[in-house]
TORGU-692552 format. One record per residue: residue in one letter; y, x, z of N, C-alpha, C in turn. Coordinates in steps of 0.001 Angstrom, whole numbers, plus 500000, padded with zeros to 6 digits. Each point is the difference from the previous one (the first is absolute). Layout:
BEGIN
aYXZYXZYXZ...
END
This chain:
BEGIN
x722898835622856909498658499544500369499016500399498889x498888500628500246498909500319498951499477498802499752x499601499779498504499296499035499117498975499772500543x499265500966500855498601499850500489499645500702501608x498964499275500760500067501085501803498685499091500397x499269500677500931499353499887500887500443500271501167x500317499136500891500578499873501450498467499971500708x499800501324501048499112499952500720500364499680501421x499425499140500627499664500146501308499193499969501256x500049501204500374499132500380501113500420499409501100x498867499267500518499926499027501082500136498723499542x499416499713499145500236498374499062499745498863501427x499440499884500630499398499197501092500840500248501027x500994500715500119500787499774501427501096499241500190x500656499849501023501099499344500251500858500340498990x501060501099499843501153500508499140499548499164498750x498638500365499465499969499483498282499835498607500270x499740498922501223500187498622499397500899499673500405x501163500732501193500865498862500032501551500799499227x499546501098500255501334500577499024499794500207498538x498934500907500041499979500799498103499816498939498643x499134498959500650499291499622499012501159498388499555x500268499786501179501386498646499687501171500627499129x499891501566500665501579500229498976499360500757498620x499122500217499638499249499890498990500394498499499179x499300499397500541500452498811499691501415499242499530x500591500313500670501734499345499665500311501279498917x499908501399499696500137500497499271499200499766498434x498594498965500245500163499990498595500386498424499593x500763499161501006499851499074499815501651500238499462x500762500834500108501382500481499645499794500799498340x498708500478499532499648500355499071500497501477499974x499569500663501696500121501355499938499341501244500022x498741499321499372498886500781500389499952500643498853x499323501383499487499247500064498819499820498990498462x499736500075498703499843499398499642498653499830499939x498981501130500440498682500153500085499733500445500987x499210499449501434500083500563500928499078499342500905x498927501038500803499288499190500970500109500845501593x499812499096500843500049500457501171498240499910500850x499697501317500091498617500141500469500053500490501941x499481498989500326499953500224501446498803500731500337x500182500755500775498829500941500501499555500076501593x499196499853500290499528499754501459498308500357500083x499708499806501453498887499743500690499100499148499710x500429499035500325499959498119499886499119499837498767x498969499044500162499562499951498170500348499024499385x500761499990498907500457499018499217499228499545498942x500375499374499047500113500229498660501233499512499519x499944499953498716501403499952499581500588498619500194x499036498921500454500113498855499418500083499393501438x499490501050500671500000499255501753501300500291500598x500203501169499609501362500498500583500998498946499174x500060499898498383501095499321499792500357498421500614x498802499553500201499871498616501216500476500555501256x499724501019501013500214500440501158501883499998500005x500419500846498540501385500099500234500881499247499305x499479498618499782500506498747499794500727499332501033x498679500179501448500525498884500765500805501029500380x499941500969500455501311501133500138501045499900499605x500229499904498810500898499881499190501032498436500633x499139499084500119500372498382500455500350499944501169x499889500653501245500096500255501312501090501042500337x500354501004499538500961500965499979501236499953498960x500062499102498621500927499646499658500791498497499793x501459500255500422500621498497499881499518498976499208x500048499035500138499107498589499787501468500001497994x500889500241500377500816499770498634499358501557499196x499887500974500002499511500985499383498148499941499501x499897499361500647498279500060499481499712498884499447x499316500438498430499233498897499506498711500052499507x498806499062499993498856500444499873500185500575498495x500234499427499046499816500683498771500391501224499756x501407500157500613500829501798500002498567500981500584x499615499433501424499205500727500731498653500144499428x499623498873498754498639501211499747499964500639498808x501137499451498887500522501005499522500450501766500201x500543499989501353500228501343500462498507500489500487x499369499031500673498922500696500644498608500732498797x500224499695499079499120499988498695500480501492499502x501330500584500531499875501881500152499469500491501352x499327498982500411499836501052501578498081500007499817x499711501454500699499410500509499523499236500363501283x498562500665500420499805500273501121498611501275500023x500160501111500957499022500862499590499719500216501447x498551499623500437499714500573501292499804501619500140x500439500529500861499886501484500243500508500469501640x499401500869500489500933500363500856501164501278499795x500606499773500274500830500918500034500281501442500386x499272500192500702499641501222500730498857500362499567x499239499945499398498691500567499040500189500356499014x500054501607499870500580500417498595499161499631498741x498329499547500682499164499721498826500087498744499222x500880499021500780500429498848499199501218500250499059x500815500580499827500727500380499226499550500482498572x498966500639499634499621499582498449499790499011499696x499475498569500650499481498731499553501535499429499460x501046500191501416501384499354499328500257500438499088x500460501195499829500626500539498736499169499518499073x499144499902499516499054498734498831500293499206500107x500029499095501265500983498828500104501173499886499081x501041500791500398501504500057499534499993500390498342x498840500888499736499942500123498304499246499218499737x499344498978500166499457498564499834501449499098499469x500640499775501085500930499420499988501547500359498664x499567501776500302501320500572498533499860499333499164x498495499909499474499805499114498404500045498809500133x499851499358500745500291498449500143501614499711499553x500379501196501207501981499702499170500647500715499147x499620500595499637500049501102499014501406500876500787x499536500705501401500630500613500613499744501364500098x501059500692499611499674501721499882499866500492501803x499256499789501100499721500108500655501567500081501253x500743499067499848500894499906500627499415499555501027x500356500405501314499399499796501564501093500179501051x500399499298500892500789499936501349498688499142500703x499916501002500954498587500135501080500910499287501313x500045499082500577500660499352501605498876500261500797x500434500543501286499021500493500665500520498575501601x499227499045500140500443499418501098499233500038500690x499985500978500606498447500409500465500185500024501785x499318500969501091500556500113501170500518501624499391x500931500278500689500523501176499926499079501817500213x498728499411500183498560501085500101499980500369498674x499693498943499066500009500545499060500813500392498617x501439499823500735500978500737499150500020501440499290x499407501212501186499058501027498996499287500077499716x498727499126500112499020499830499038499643499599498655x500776498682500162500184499633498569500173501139498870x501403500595499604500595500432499281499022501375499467x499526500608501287499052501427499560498879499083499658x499415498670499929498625499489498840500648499596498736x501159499579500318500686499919498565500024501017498958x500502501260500549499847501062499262498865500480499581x498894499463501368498439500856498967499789499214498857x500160499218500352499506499247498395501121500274498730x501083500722500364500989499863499089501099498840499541x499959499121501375500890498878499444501270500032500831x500628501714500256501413500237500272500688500767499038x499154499865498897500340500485498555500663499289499248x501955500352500061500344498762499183500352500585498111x499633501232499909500178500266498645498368501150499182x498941499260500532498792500711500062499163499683498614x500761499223499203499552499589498408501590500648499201x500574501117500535500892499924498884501193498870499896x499746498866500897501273499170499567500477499977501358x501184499313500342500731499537501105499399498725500641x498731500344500936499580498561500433500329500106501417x500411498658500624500714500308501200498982499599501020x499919500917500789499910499894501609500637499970501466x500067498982500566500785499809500678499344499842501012x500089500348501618499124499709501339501118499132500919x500011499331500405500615498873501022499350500284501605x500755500668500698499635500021501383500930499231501261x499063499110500327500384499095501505500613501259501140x501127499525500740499929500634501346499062499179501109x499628500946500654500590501569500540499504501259499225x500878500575499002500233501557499863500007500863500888x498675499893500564499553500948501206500265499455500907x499389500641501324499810499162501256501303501503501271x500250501061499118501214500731500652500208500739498521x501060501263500662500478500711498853498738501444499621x499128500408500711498795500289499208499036499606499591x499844498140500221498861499849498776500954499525498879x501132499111499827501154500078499086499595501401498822x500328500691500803500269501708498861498653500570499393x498799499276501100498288500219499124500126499191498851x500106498627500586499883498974498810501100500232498839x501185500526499978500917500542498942499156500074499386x499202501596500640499396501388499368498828499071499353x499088498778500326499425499744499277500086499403498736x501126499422499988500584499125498862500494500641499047x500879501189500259500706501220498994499205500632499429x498423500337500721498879500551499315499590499691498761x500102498176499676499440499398499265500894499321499342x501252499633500190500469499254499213501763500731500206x500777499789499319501481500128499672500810499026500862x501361500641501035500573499338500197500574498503499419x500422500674498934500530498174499203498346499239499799x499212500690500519498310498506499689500044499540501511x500706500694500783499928498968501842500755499042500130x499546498911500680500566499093500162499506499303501036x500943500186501141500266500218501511500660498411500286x499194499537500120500924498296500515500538499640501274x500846499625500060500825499438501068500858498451499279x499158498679500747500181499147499262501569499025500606x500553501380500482501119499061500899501385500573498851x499737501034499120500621500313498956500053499165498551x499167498929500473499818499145498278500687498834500557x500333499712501344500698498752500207501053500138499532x500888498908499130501278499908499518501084500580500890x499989499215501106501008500541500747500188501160501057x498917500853499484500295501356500441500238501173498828x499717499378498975500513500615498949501904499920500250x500414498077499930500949500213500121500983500498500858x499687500587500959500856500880501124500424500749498680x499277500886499330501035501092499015500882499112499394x499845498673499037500739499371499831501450500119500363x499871498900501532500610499978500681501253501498500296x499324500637500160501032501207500322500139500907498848x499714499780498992500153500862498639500824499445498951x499792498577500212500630498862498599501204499486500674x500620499961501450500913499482500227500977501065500840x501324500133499339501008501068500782500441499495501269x499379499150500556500696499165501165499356500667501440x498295500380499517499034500990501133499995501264499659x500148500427499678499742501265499449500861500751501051x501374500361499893501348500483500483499795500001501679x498933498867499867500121500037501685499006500306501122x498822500203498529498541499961500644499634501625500692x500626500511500718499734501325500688500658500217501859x500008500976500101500597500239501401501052499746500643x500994499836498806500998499179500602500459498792500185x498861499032499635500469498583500167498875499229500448x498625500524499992498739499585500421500141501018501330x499596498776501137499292500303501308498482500012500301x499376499483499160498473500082500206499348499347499416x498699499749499189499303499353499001498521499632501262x499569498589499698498497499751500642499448499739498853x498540500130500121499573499847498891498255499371500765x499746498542500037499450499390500403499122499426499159x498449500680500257498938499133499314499050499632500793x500019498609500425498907499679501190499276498602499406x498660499422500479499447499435499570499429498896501522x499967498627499578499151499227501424498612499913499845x498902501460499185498859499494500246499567500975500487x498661499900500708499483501200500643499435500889498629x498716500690500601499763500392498720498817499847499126x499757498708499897499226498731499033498871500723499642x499093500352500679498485500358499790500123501799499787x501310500321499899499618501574499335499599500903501538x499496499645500837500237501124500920499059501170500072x498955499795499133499485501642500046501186500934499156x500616499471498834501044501067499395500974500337500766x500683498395500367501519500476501058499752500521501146x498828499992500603500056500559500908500098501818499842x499405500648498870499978501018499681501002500396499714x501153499120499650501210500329499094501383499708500915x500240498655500525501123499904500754501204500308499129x501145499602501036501282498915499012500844500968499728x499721501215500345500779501284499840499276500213498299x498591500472499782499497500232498386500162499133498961x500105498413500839499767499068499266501463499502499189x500808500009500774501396499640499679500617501083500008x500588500313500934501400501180500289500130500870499093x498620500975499992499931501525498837500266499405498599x499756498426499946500187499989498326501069498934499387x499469498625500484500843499375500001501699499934500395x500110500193501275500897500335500630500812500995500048x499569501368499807501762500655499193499620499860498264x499196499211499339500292499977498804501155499610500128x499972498339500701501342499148500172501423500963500292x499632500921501069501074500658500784500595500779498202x498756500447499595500790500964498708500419499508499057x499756499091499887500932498696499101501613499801500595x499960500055500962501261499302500798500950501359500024x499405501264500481500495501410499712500475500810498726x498950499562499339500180501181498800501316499998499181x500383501096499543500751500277499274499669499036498660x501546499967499242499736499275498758498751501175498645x499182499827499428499818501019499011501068500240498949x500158500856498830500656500252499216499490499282498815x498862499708499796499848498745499015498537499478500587x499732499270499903499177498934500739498471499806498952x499198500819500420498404500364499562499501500487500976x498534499717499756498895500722501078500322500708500873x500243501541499072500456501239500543501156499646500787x501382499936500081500814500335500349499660498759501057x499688498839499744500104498868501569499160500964500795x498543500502499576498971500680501259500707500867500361x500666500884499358500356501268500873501504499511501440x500469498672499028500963500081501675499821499357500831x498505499289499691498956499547501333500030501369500940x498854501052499279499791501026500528500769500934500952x501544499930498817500976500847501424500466498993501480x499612498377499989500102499222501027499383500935501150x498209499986499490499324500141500492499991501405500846x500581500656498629500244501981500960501255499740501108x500766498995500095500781500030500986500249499509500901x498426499198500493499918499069500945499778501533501402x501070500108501260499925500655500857498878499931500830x499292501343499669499129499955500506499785499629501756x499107499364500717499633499704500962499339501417501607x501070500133501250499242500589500481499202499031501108x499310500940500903499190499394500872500683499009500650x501261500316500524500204499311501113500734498675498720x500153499982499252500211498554498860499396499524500006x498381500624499577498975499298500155499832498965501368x500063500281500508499807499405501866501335498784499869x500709500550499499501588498962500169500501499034498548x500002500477499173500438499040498921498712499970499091x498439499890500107498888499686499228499601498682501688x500172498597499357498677499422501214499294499037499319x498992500110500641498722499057499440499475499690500894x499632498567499525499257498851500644498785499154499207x499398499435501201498776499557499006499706498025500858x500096499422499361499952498248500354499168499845500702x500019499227501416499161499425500339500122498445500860x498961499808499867499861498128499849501294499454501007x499564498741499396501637498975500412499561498490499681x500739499146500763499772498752499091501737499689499685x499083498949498517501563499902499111499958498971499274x500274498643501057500095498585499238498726499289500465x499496500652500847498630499678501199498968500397499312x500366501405498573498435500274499762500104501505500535x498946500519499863499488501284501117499867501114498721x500749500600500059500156501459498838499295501208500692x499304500573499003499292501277500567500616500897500097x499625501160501294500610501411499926499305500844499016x500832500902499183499276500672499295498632500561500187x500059500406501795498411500686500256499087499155499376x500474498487500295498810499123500043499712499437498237x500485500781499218499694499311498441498579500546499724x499223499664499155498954500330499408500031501903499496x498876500782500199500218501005499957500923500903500370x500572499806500950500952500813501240499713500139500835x500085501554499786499253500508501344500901499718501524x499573499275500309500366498845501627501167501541501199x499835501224499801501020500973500563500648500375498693x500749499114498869500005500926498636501422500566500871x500813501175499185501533500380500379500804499812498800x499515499364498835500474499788499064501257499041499783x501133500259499209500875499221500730500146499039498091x500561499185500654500425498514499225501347499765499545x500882501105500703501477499432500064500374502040500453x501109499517498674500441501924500139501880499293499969x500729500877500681501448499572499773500749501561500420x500800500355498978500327501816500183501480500021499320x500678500841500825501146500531499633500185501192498840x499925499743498741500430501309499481501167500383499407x500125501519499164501576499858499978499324501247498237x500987499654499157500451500340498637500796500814500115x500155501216500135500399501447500100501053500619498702x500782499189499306500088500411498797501885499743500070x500411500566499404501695499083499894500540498285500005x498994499585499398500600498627499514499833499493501400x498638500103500623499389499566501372499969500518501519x500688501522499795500189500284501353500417499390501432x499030500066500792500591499100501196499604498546499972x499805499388499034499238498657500227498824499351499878x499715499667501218498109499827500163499717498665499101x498488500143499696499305499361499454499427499291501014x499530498987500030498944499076501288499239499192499367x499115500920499584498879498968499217498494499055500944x499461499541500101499072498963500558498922499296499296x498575500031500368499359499186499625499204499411501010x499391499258499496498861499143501240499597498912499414x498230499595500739499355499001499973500340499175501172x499502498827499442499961498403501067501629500176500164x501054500140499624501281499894500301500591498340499818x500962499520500506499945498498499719500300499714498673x500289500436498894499886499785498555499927501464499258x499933499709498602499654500927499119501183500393498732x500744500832500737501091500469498905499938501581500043x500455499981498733500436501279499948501492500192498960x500670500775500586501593500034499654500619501282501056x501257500180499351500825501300499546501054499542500718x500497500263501224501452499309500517501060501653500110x501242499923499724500519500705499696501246499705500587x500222500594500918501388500091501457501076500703499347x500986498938499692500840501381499135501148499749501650x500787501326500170500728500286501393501151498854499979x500544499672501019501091499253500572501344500000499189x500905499415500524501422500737499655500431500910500997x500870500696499603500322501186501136500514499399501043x500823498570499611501453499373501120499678498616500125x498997499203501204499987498437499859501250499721499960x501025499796499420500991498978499726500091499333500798x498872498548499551500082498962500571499352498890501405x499599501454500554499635499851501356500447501635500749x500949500185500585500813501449499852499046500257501887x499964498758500839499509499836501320498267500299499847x499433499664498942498712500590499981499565501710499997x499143500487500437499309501452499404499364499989499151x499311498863499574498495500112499150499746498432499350x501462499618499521500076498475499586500097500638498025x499667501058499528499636500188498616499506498780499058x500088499930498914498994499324499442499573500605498575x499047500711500217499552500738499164499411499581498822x499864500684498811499644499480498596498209500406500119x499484499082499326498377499874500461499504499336498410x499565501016499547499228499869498790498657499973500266x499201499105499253498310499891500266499429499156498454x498956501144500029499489500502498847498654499582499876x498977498310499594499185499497500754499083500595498729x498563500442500519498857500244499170499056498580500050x500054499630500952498857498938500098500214499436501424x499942498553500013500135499085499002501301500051499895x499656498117499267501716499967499736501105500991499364x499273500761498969500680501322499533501548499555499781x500842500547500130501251500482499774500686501096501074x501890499939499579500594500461500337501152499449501198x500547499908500985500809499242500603500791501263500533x501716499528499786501382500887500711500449499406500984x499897500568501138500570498966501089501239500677500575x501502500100499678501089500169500582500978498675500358x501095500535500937500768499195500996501321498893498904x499899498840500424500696499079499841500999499613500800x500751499328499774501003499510500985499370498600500496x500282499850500775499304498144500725501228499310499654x499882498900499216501341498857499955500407499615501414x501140499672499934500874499676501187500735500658500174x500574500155501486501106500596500433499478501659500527x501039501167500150499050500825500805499172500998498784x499781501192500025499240500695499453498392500823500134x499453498328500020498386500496500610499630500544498753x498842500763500160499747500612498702498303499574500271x499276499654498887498541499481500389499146501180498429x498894500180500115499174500387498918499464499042499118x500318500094498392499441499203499020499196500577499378x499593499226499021498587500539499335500365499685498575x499479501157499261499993499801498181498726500710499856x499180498782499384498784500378499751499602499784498030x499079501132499827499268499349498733498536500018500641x499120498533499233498570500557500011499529499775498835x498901500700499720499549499936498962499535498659499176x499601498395501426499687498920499384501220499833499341x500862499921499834501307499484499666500269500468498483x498640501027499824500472500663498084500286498851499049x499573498569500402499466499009498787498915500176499731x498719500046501111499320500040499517498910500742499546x500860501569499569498953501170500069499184500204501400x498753500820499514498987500111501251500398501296499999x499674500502501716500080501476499863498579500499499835x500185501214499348498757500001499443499081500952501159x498420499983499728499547500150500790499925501516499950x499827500933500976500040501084500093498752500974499316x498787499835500420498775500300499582499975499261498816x500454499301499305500096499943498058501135500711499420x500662500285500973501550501030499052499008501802500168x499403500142500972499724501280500108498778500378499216x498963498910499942499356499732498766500066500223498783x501130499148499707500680500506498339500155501259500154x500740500539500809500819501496500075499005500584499424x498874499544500807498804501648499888499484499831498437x499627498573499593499542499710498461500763501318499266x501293499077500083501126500632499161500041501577500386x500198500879501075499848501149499988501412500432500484x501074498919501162500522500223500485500429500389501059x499869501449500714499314500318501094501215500077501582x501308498646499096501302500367500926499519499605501504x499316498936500216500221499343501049498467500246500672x499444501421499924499005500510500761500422500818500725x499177500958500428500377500385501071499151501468499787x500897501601499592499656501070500086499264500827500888x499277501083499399499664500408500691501016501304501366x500540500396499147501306500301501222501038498922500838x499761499057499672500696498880500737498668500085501450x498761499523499486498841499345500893499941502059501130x500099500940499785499941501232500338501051499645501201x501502500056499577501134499772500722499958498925501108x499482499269499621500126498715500806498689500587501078x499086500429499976499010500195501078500103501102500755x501022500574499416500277501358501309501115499952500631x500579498270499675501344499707500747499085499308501132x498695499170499388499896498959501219498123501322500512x499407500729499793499403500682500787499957500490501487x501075500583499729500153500514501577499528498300500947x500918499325500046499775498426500459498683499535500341x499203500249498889498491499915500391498845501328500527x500742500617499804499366501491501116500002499740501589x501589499421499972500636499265501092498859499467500894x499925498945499420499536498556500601498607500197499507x498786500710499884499164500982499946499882500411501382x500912501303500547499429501250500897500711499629501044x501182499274499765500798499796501412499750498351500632x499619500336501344499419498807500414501530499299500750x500817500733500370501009499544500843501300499166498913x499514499843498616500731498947499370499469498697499623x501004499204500898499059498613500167499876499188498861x499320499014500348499160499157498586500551498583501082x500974499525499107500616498859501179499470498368499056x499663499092501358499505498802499546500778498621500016x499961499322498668501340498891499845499069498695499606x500111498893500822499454498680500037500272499732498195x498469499332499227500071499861499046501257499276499658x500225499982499052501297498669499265501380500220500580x500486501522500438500746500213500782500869501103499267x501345500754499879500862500963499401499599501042500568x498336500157500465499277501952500588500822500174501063x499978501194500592500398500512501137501273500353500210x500501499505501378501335499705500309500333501848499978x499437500826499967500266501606499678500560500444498960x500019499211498916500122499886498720501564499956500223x500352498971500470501716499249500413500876501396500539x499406501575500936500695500629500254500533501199498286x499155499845498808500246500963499293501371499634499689x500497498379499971501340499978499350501126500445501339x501317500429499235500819500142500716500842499164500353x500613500368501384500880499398500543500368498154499592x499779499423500331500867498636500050499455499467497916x498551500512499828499600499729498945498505499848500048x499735498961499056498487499332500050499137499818498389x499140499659500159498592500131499249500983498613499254x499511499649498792500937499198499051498390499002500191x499733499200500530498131499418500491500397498776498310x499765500328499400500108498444498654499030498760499783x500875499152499842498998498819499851499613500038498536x498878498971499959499274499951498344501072499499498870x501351499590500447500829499184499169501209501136499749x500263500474499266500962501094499914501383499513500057x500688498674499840500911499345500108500222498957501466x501205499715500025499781498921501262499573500307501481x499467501005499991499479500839501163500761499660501649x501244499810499280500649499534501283500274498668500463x499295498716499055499846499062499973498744499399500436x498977501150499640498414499511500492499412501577499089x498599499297501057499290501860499945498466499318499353x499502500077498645498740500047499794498872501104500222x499250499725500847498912501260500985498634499472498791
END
């Protein structure tokens, strides 16, 4: 961690910076991980001053974090580095006033112009920013002769397909150095998607088995029960295919895939993201039509209250075709994975909000103990929870006491409440530190973000020019479209999870 930083962020006034950036700001210096000299200057539209904003992101602060984590004294202590510069962002002529700003601020901390710029902006002005940065010279991280660091933090969506992706590269490489990008995906700072490598790297028990011959199929389920909470001029532009799938969703998949590295840094974890990514089989037309379907929510009642159809949210356009809910068959082309599909899923208004990794490992070759059955198996069922309720649960066959050889499924679970105590930590403050510190493992490359959009392109060319692939509709608070149910095979189903990762077969929390 440098002795000294200016944390910028663009879009100080929006959603992301009060309910995410600025809380895990917070728990990071309340852990004493910040800088030893260090202010955070928010930049916006909005007119502040320094003194209005630090009141504004008080009650912020009190409203968005746990009632045991927040205290008034911690909170204006921290808030006494936060800092505020009206500007717009997109006006290259405001950009000399900041940069005076920020060397205002060097001598205050006696900071050799150390800068990580967060851009939480709308995704318009992801190439804008960076080319006003440079006119003024503040993508200059060694422009006095010394090593002063610059670092840029970019929100997805990394482009809206795979040629504005490869513009916006081209704009960023112009101006700044691969190792200064920093490409967020905040589903990589959660603990327990880190620990999938864990899991299959630290213990000889998965490893041996985790490939084609003992795995039948992996789901990989991130769905949520809310619609989409005021954003609909963005989501509507964007949909659950840009929003989730291209990034979130085979991150997960390339976690669960990748090869082990040969020693475990930046470099070597990104690159066996990357070969995930070169070996996801590519998609033809008629796939498209058959194992890609999407759906988009519409109204229902649920507990006698009346849920909206997506047409009908605020700023949606009332014929939108935008879909809410993506669920697709893909397949990993490589040795370890040949032959076994992926079935990944997301969706809004679904009846709860998990996301988790279930992992079908195959049958025994010979039921034994039902010899009169065809399909009386009881298969080993690993599940890998991101949220909530994070942990791990093994569910293989037991014997039932008594007489007779019934065989029933048990459960061995860890969760994370159960550490004694430890919290898991929050994701957007681990990726935070990363960037302080200048650790660029758990971002996301620019040949990774390349790969990944010319796997899922074609898809949106698709559903673009061809009108004869339908856009299917699933009653809010519901598991999306019963179309979805034909991608799995034969005498096999969607793994639907309740909010409780344990007990499941005892009672279902929705």
């Amino acid at each position: 961690m440098p002795k000294s930083l200016i944390l910028v962020i663009f879009g100080a006034s929006g959603d992301l910076t009060m309910r995410k950036l600025v809380p895990s700001l917070y728990q990071l210096f309340v852990k004493n991980k910040m800088p030893e000299r260090f202010a955070i200057v928010g930049a916006a539209r909005t007119a502040y001053t320094d003194e209005a904003y630090r009141d504004y992101l008080y009650d912020k602060l009190k409203e968005h974090l746990p009632e045991e984590v927040f205290t008034e004294e911690v909170a204006r202590d921290f808030l006494r580095h936060l800092y505020y510069h009206a500007m717009d962002p997109a006006e290259v002529g405001d950009y000399d006033g900041f940069k005076a700003r920020l060397e205002s601020l060097d001598k205050e901390l006696d900071n050799p112009r150390n800068y990580v710029f967060y851009l939480a902006t709308p995704p318009r002005l992801y190439g804008i920013i960076p080319q006003h940065l440079t006119s003024v010279g503040l993508n200059e991280g060694n422009a006095h002769g010394t090593e002063e660091i610059r670092r840029i933090v970019i929100e997805k969506p990394f482009g809206y397909d795979l040629e504005s992706a490869l513009e916006l590269n081209k704009v960023y490489t112009s101006s700044f150095e691969e190792d200064q990008l920093y490409r967020i995906d905040h589903f990589l700072g959660k603990e327990t998607a880190q620990n999938i490598m864990a899991l299959r790297f630290a213990n000889g028990i998965f490893e041996p088995l985790w490939n084609r011959n003992y795995i039948d199929r992996i789901e990989i389920t991130a769905v949520e029960n809310l619609g989409i909470e005021g954003r609909g001029g963005f989501y509507d532009e964007t949909g659950a295919l840009r929003d989730m799938v291209q990034n979130h969703l085979v991150q997960l998949l390339a976690l669960t895939a990748m090869e082990p590295p040969a020693v475990f840094n930046s470099d070597t974890f990104r690159d066996e993201i990357v070969k995930v990514y070169q070996s996801f089989r590519p998609l033809k037309d008629k796939q498209i039509h058959e194992e890609v379907i999407r759906g988009q929510y519409t109204e229902s009642m649920v507990n006698g209250k009346q849920l909206k159809a997506y047409r009908g949210e605020d700023k949606v356009d009332p014929e939108s075709r935008t879909e809410t809910y993506v669920a697709m068959k893909m397949y990993v082309d490589n040795w370890r994975w040949g032959g076994v599909p992926f079935f990944i899923r997301t969706g809004k208004q679904m009846p709860t909000k998990v996301t988790e990794i279930v992992v079908h490992f195959k049958g025994t070759p010979h039921s034994m103990f039902t010899p009169d059955c065809t399909d009386c198996h009881i298969p080993n069922v690993l599940t890998i929870r991101i949220q909530p309720n994070e942990g791990t649960a093994l569910r293989f066959g037991m014997k039932v006491p008594g007489s007779g050889f019934d065989v029933q499924q048990v459960s061995m679970d860890f969760s994370y409440d159960k550490l004694g105590g430890v919290p898991v930590g929050d994701a957007y403050s681990r990726l935070l530190e990363d960037c302080m510190k200048g650790d660029p493992t758990l971002f996301t490359r620019s040949d990774a973000v390349e790969a990944s959009w010319k796997y899922f392109d074609p898809i949106i060319k698709a559903w673009k020019e061809d009108e004869t692939i339908p856009l299917h509709g699933y009653p809010a608070r519901t598991w999306g479209p019963k179309e979805a149910d034909a991608l799995m095979p034969e005498r096999r189903y969607w793994t639907n999870p309740c909010k409780n990762l344990t007990d499941t077969d005892l009672y279902c929390e929705l």
